[in-house]
DOTI-758467 format. One line per 2 residues: number of its first residue (from 1); for each residue x, y, z of N, C-alpha, C. Coordinates in Angstrom, 3 decimals, always signed. Example, Ala and Ser with C-alpha at 12.3 -4.5 7.8 and 13.67 -1.06 7.14 Angstrom:
# DOTI-758467
1	+13.190/-5.690/+7.800/+12.300/-4.500/+7.800/+13.200/-3.300/+7.800 | +12.850/-2.250/+7.080/+13.670/-1.060/+7.140/+12.900/+0.030/+7.870
END
This chain:
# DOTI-758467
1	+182.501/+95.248/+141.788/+183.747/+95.453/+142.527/+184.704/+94.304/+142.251 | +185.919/+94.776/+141.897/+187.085/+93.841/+141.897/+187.558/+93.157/+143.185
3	+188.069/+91.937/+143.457/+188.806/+91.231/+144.341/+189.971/+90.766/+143.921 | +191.050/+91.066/+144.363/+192.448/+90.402/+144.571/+192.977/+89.620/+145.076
5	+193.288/+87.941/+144.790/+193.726/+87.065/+145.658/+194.914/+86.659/+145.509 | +195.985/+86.724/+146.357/+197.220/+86.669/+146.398/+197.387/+85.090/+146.405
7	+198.350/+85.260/+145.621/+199.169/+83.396/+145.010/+200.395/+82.858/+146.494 | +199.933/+83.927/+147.707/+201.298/+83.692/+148.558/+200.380/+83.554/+149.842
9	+199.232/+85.025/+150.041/+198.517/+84.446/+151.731/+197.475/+85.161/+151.819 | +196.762/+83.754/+151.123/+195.534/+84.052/+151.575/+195.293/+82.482/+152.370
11	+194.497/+83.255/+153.574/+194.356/+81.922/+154.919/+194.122/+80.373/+154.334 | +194.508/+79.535/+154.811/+194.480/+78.299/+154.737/+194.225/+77.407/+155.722
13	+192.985/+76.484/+155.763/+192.300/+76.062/+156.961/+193.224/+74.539/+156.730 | +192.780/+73.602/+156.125/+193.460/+72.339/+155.555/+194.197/+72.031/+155.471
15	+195.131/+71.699/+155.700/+196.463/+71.593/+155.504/+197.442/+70.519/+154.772 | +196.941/+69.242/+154.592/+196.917/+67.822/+153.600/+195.950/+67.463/+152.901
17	+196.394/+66.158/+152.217/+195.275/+65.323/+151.956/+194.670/+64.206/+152.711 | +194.771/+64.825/+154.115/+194.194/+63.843/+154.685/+192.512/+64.383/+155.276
19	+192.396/+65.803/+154.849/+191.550/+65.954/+155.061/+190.231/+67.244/+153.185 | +190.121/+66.564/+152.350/+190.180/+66.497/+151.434/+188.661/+67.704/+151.078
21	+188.037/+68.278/+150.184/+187.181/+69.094/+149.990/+185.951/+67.908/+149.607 | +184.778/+68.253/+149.821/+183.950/+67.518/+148.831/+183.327/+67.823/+147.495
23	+182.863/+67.198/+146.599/+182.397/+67.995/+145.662/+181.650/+68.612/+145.655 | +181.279/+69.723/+144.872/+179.902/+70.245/+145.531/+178.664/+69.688/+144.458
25	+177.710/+70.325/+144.619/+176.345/+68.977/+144.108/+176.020/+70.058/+143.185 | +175.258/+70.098/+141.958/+175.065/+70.594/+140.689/+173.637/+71.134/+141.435
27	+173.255/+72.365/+140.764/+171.711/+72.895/+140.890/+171.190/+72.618/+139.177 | +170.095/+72.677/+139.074/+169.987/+72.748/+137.750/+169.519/+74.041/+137.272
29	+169.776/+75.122/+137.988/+169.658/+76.463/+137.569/+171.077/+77.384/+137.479 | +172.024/+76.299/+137.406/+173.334/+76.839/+137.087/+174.252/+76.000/+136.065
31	+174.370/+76.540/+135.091/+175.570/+76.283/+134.321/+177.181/+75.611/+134.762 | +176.963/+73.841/+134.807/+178.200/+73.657/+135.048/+178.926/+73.010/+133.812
33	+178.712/+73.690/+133.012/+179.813/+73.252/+131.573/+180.535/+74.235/+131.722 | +182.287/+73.507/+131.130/+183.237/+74.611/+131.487/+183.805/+74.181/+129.828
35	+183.993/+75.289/+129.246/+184.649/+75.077/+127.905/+186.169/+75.187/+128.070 | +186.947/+73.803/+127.574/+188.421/+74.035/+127.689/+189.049/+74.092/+126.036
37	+189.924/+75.368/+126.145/+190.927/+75.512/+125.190/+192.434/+74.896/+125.521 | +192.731/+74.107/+124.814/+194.428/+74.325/+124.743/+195.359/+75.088/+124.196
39	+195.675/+75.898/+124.419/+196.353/+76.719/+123.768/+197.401/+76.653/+122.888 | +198.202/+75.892/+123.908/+199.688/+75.504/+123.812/+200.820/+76.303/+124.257
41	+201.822/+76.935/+123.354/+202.896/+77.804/+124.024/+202.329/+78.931/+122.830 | +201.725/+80.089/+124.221/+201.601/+81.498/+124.210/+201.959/+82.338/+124.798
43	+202.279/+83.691/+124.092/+202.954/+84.391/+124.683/+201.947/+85.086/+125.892 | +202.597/+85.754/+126.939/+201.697/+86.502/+128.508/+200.567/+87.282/+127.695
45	+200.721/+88.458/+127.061/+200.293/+89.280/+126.952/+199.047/+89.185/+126.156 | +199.249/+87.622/+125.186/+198.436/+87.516/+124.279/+197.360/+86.263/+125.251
47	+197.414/+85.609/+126.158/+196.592/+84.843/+126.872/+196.223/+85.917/+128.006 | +196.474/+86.515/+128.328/+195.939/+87.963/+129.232/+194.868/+88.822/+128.715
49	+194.923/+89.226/+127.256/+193.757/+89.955/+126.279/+192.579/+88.980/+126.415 | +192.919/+87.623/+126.136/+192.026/+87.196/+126.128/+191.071/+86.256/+126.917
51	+191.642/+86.186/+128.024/+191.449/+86.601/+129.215/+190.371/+87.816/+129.654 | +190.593/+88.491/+129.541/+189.784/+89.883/+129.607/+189.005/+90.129/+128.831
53	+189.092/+89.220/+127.741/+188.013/+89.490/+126.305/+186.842/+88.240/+126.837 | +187.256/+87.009/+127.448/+185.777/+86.466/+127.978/+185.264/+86.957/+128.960
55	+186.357/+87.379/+130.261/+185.814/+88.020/+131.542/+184.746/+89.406/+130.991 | +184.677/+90.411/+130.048/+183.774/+91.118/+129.523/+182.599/+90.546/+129.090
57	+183.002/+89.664/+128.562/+181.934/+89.108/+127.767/+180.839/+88.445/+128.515 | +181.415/+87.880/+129.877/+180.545/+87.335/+130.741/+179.853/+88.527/+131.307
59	+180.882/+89.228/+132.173/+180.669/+90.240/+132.599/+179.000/+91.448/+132.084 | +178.975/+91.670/+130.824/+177.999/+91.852/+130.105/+176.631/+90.850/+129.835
61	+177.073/+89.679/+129.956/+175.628/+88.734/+130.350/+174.938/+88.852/+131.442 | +176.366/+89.341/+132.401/+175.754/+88.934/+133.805/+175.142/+90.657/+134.242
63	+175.334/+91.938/+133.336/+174.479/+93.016/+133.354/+173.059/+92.804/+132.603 | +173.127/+92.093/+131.681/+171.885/+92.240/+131.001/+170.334/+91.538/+131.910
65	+171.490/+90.439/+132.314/+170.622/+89.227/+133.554/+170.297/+90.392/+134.724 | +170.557/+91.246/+134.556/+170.091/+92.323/+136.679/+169.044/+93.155/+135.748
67	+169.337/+93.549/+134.026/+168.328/+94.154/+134.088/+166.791/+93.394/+133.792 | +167.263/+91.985/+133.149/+166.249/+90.941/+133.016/+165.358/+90.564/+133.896
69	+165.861/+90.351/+135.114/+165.601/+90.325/+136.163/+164.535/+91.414/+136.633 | +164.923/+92.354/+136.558/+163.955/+93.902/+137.013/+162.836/+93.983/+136.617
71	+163.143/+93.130/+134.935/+161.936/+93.852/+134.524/+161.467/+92.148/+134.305 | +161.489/+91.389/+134.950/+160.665/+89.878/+135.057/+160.501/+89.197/+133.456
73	+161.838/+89.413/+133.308/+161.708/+88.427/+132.001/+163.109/+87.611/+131.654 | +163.089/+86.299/+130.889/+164.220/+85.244/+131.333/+165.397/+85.628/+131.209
75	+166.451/+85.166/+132.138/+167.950/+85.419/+131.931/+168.721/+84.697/+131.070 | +169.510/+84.908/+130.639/+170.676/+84.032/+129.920/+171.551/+83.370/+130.921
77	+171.787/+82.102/+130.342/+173.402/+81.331/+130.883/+174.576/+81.965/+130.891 | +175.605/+82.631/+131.705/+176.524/+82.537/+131.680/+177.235/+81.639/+131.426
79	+178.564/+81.672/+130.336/+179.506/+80.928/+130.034/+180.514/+80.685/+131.213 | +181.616/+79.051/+131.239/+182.367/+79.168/+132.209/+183.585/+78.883/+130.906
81	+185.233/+79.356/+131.349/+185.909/+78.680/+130.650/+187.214/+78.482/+131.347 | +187.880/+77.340/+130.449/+189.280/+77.692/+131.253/+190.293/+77.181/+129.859
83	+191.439/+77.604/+129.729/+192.137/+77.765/+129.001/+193.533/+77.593/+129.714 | +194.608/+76.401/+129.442/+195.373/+75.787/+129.575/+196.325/+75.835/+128.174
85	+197.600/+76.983/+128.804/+198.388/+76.614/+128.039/+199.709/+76.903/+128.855 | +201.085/+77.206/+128.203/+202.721/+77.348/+128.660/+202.593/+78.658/+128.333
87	+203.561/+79.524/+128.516/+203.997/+80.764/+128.337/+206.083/+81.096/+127.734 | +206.236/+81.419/+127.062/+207.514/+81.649/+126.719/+208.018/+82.114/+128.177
89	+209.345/+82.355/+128.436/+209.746/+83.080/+130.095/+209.022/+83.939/+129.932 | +208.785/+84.474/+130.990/+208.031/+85.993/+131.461/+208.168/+85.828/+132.911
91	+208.200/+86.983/+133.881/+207.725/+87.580/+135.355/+206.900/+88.193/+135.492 | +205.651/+87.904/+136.197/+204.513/+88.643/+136.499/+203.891/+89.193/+137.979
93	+204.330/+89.927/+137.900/+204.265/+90.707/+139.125/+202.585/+91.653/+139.738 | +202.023/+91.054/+140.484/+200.556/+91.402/+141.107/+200.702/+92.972/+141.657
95	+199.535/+92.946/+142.178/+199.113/+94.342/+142.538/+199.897/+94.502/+143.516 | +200.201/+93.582/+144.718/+200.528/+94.040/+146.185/+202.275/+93.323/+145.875
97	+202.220/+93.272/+145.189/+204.232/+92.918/+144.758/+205.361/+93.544/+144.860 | +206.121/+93.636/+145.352/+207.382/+94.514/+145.226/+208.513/+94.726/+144.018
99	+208.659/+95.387/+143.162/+209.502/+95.184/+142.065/+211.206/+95.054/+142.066 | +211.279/+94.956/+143.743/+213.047/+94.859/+144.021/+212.553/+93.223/+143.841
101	+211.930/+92.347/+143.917/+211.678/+91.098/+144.027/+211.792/+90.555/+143.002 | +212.146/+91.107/+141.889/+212.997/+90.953/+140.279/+214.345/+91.109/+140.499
103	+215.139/+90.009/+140.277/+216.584/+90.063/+140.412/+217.076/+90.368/+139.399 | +216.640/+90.771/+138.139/+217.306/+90.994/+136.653/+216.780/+92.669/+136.114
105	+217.961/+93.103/+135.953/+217.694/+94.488/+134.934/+217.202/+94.512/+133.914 | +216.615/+95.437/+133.114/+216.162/+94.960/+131.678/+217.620/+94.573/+131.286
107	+218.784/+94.709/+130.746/+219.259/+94.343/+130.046/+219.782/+92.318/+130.200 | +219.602/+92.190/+131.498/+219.880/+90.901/+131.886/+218.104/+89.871/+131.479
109	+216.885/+90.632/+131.552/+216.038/+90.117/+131.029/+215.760/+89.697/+129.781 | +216.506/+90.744/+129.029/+216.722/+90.373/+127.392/+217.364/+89.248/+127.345
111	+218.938/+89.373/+128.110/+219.787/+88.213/+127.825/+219.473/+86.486/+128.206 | +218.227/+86.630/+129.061/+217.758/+85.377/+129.605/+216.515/+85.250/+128.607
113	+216.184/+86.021/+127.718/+215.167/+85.789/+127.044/+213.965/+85.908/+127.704 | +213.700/+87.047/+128.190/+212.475/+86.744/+129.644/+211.441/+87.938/+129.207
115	+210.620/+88.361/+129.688/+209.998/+89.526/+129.668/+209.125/+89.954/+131.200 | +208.655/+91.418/+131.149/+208.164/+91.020/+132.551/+206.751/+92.358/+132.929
117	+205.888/+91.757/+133.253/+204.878/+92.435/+133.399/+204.381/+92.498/+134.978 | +203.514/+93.427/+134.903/+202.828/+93.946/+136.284/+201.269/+93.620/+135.818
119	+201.040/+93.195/+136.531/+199.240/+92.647/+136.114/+198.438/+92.999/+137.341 | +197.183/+92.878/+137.035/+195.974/+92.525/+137.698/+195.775/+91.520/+139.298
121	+196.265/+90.567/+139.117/+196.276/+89.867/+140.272/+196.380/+89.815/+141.401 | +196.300/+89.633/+142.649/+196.994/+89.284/+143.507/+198.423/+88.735/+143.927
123	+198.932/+89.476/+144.839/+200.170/+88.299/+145.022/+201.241/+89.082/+144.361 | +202.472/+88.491/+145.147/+203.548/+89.005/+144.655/+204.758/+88.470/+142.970
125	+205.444/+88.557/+143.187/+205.853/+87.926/+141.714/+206.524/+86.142/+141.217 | +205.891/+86.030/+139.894/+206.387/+84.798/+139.961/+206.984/+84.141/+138.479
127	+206.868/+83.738/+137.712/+207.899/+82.824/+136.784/+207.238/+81.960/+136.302 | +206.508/+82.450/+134.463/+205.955/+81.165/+133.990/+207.068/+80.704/+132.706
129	+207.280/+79.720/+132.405/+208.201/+79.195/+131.361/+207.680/+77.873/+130.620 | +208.201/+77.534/+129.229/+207.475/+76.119/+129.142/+207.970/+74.723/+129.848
131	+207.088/+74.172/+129.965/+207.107/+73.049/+130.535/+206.709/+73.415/+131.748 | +205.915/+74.260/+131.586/+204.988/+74.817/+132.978/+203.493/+74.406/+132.716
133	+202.734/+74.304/+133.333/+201.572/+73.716/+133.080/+200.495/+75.018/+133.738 | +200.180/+76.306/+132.991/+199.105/+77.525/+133.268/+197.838/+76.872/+132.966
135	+196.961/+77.351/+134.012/+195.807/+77.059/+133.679/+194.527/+78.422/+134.124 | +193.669/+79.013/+133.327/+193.260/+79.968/+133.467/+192.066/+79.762/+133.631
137	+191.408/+79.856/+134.709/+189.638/+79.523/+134.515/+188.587/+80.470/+134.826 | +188.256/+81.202/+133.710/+187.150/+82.294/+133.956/+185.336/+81.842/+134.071
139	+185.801/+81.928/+135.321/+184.481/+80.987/+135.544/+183.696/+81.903/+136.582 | +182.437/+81.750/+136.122/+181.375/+82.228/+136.334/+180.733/+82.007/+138.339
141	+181.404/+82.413/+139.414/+181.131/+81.420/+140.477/+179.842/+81.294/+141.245 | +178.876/+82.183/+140.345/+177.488/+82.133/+140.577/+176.877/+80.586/+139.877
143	+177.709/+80.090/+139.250/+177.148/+79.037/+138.705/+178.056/+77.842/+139.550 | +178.363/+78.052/+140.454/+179.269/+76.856/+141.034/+178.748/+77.403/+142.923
145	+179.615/+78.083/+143.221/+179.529/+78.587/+144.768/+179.928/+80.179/+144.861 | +179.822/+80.739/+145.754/+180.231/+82.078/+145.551/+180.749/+82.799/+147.194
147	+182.238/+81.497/+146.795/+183.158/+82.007/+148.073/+184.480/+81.485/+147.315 | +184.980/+82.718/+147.428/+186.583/+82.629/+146.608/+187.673/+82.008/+147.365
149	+187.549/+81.527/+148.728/+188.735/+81.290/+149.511/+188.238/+79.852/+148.570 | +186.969/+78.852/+149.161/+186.639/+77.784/+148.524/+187.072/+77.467/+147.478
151	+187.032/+78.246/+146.373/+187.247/+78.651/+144.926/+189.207/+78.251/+145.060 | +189.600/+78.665/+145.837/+190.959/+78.490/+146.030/+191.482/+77.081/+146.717
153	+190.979/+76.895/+147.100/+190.962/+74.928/+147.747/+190.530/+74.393/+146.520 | +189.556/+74.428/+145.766/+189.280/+73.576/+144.838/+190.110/+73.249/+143.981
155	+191.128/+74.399/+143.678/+192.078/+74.496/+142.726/+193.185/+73.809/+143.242 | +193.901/+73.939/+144.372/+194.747/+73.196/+145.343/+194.305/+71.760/+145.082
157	+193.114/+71.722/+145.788/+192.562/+70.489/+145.926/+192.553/+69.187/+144.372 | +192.123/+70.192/+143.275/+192.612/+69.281/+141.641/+194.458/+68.793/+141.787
159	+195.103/+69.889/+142.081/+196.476/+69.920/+141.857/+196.796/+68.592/+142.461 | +195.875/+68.452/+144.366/+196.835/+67.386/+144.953/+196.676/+66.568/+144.345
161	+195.247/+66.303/+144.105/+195.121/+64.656/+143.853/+195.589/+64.330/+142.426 | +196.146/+65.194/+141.784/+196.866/+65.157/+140.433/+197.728/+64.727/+140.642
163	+198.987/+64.953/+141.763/+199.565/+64.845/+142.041/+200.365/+63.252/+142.852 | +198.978/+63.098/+143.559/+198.810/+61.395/+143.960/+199.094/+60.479/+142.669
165	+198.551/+61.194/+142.050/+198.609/+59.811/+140.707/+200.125/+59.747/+140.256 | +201.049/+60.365/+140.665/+202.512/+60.512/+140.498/+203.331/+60.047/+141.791
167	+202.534/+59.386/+142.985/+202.905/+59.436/+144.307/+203.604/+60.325/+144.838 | +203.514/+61.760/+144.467/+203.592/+62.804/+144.804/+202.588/+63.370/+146.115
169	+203.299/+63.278/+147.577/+201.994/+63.248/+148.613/+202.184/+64.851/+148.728 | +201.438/+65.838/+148.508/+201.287/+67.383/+148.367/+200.077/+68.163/+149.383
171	+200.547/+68.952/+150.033/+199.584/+69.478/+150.533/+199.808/+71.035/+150.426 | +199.256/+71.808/+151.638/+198.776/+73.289/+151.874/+199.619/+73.654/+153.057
173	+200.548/+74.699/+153.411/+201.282/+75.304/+154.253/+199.942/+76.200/+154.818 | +199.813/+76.415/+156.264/+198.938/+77.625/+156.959/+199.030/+78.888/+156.487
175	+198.456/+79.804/+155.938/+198.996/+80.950/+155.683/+199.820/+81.554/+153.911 | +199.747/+80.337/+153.431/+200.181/+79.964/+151.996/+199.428/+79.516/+151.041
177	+198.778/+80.321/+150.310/+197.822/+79.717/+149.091/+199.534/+78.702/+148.133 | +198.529/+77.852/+147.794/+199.661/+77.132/+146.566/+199.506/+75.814/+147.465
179	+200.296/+74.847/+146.356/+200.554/+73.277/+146.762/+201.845/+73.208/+146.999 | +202.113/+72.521/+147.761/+203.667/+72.250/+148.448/+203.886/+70.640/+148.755
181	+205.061/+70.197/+148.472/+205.517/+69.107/+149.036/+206.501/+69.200/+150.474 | +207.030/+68.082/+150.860/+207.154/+68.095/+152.423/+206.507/+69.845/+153.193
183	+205.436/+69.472/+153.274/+204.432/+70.442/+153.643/+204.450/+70.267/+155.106 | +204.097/+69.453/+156.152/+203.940/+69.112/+157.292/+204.660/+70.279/+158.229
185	+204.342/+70.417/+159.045/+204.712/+71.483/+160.494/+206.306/+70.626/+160.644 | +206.956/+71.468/+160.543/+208.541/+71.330/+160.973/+209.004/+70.399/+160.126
187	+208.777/+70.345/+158.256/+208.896/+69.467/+157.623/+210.739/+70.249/+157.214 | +211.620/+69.523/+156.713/+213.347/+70.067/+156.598/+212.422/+71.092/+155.271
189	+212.445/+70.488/+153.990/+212.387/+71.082/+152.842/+211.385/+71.245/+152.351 | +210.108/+72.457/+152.786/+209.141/+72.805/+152.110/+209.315/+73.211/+150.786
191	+208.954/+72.596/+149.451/+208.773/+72.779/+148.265/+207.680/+73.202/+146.889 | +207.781/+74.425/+146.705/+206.400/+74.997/+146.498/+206.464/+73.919/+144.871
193	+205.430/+73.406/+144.142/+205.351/+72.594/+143.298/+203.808/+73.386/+142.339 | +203.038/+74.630/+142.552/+201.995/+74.899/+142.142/+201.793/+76.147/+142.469
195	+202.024/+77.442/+142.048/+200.789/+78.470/+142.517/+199.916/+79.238/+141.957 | +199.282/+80.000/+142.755/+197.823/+80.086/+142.163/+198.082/+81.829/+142.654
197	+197.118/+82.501/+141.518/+197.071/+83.899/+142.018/+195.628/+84.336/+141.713 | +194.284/+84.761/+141.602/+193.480/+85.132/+140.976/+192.765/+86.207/+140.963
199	+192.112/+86.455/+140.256/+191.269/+87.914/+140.245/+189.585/+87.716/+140.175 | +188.615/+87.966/+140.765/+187.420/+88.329/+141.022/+186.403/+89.356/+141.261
201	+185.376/+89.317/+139.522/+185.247/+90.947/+139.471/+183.601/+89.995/+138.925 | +182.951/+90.612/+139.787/+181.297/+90.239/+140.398/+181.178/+88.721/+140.299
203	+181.874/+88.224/+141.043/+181.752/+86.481/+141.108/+182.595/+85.702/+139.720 | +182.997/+86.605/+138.784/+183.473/+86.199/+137.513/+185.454/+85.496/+137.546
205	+185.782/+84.930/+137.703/+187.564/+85.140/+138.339/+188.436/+84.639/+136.658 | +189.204/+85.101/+137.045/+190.386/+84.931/+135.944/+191.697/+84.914/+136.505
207	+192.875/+84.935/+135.350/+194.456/+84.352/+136.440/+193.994/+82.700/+136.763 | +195.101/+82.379/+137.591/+194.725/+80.777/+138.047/+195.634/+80.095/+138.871
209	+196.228/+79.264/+138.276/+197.135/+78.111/+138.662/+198.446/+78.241/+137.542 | +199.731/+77.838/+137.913/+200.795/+77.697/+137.352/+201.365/+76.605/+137.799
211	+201.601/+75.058/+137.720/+201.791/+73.660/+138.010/+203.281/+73.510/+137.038 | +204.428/+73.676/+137.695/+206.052/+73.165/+137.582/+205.494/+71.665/+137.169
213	+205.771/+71.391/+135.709/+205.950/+69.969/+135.421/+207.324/+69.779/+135.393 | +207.765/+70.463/+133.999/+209.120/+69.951/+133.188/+209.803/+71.345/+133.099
215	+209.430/+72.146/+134.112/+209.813/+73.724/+134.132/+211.390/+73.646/+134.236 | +212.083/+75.018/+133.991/+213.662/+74.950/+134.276/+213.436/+76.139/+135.480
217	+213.579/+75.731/+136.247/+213.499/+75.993/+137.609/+214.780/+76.961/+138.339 | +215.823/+77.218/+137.192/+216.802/+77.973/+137.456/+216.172/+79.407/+137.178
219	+214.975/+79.652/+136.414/+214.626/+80.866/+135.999/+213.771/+81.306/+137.642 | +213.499/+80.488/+138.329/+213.104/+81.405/+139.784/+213.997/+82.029/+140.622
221	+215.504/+81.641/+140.069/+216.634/+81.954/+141.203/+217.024/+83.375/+140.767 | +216.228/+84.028/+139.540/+216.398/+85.322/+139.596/+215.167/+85.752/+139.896
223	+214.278/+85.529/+141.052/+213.078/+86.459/+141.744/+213.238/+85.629/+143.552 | +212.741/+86.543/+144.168/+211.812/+86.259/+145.262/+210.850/+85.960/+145.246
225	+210.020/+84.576/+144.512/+209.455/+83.864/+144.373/+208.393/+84.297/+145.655 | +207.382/+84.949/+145.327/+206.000/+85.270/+145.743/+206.303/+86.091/+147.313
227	+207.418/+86.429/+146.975/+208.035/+87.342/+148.251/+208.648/+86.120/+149.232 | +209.019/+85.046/+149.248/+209.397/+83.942/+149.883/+210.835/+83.750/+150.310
229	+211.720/+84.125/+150.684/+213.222/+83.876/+150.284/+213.111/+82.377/+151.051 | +212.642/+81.827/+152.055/+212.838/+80.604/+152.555/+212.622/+79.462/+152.667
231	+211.735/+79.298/+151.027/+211.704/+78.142/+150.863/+211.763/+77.581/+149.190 | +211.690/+76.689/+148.697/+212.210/+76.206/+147.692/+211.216/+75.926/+146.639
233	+211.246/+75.893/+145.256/+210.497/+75.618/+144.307/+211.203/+74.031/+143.534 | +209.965/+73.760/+143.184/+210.487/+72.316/+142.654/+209.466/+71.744/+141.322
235	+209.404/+70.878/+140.735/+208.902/+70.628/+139.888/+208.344/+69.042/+139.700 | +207.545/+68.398/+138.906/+207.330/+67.006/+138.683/+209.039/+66.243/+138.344
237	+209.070/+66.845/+137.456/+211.136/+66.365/+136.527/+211.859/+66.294/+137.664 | +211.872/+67.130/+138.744/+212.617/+67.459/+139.687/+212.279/+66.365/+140.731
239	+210.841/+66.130/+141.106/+211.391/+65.316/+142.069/+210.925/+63.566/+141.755 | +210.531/+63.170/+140.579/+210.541/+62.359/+139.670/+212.096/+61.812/+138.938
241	+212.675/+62.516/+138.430/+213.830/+62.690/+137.767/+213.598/+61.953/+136.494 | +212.398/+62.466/+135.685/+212.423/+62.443/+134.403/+211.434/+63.370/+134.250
243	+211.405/+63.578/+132.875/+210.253/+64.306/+132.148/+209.238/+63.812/+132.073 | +208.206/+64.594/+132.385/+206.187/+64.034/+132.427/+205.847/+64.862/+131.580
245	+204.458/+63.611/+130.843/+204.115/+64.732/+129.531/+203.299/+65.406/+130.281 | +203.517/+66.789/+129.590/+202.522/+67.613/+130.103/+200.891/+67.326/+129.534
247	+200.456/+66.783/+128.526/+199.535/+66.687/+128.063/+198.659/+65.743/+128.759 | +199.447/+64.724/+129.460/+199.314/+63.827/+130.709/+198.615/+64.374/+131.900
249	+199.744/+65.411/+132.376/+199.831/+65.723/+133.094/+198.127/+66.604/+133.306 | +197.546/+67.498/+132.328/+196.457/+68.089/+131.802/+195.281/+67.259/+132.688
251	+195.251/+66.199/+131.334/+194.128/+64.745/+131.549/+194.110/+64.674/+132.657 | +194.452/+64.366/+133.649/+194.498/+63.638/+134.935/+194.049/+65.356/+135.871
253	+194.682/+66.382/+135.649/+194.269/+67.493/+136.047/+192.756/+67.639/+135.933 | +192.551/+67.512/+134.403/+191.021/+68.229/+134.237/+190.006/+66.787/+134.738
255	+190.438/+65.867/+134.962/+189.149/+65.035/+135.437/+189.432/+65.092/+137.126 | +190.086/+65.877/+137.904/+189.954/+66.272/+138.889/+189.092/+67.621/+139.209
257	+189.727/+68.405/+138.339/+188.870/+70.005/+138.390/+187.192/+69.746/+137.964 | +186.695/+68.721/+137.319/+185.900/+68.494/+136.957/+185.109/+67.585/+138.356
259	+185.801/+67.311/+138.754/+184.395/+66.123/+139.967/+184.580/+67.061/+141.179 | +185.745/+67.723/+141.382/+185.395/+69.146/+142.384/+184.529/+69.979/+141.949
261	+184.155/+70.673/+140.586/+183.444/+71.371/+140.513/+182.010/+70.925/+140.293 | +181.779/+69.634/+139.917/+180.616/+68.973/+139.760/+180.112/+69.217/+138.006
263	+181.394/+69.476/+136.750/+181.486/+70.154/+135.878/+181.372/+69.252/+135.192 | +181.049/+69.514/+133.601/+181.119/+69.066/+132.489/+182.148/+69.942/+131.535
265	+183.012/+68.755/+131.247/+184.094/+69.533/+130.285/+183.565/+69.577/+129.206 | +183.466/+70.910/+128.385/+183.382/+70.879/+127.145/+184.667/+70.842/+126.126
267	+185.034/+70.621/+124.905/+186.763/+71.178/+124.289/+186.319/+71.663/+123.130 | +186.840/+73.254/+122.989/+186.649/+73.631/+121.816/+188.505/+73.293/+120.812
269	+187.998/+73.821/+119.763/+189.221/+73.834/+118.474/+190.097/+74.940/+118.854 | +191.409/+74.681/+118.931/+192.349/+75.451/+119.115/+192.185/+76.626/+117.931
END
């Protein structure tokens, strides 16, 4: 069975970093190597195939393992991966999304150079461009934990403390998957800076995180940004006021996602 997790509300217990996740502790009957690709700048459609080409692929280990199982003889490792790259413009619009929440006609999408798809995911619509920082992790959550809200803090949880290292203080709105700055209860300018949408099909998830580094941030003012009209999107450039490398920006990411998950990064060849 498939699961849908929306990039806009799914519950949120935590609310800062003042009260932080722990890592979780390694079994040694689970696979915590996570193989990372960089991609670089790819187009939606072509990091989406393939996408779906490991989620099968696991997917099929993890049938052969129920019948292995049955008949009392050893299972295979499931693979974990995640794959980090930019996307040319595009709008991607989830299962439970509204399509008036696109402010551009096709012919105004051409003229912005944009494209725009309806996907798999959760969540309503949103805006990847380069100097965006996507990160896709098809990961196996039988080999980690196997609770997707968790699964969704962890990811938050890499972003904030990514984010610290920029003195960027970021937290979690109630009711709002994603990372936000002036986050706090009755804060003037909540600023969404990260979101996350994902998909979960027998513990396996794909989709991810989308992290505004050096994004042009004028391309959200043609959507309703995850169905939101009332609050604001922002970026590292934006509230920094220079450009951060994104490749920087990565490093400091993946040795966070890594001591939350209790993981070993692997890197394959582009």
């Amino acid at each position: 069975m498939d699961s849908l997790y929306s990039q806009c509300s799914v519950p949120v217990a935590a609310t800062s970093v003042a009260a932080p996740l722990a890592p979780i502790s390694a079994k040694e009957s689970q696979n915590h190597r996570i193989a990372v690709q960089r991609l670089g700048l790819v187009d939606y459609e072509t990091a989406w195939a393939y996408q779906e080409e490991l989620l099968a692929a696991t997917l099929a280990i993890k049938a052969q393992n129920r019948e292995a199982i049955e008949a009392g003889t050893p299972v295979a490792a499931t693979p974990n991966h995640l794959l980090l790259c930019q996307h040319p413009h595009v709008y991607t619009l989830g299962k439970s999304g509204k399509p008036e929440h696109l402010l551009l006609d096709a012919a105004a999408l051409v003229e912005h150079q944009a494209t725009f798809h309806r996907i798999n995911r959760g969540g309503d619509i949103t805006y990847h461009g380069p100097g965006q920082l996507v990160g896709y992790p098809i990961l196996d959550l039988d080999n980690f934990f196997t609770d997707i809200h968790r699964y969704l803090r962890v990811l938050e949880e890499a972003v904030i403390h990514t984010l610290l290292e920029y003195d960027l203080r970021a937290g979690r709105i109630p009711g709002l998957t994603g990372v936000w700055l002036d986050f706090e209860e009755g804060a003037s300018n909540p600023r969404k800076i990260c979101a996350l949408g994902v998909k979960c099909s027998r513990w396996v998830t794909m989709h991810g995180f989308a992290l505004n580094v050096n994004t042009d941030l004028s391309y959200f003012g043609h959507i309703v940004p995850c169905g939101i009209s009332d609050k604001a999107v922002t970026s590292l450039q934006q509230e920094l006021g220079r450009a951060v490398s994104l490749t920087e920006v990565e490093d400091r990411l993946l040795v966070h996602l890594a001591e939350m998950l209790a993981a070993e990064l692997t890197f394959e060849e582009e």
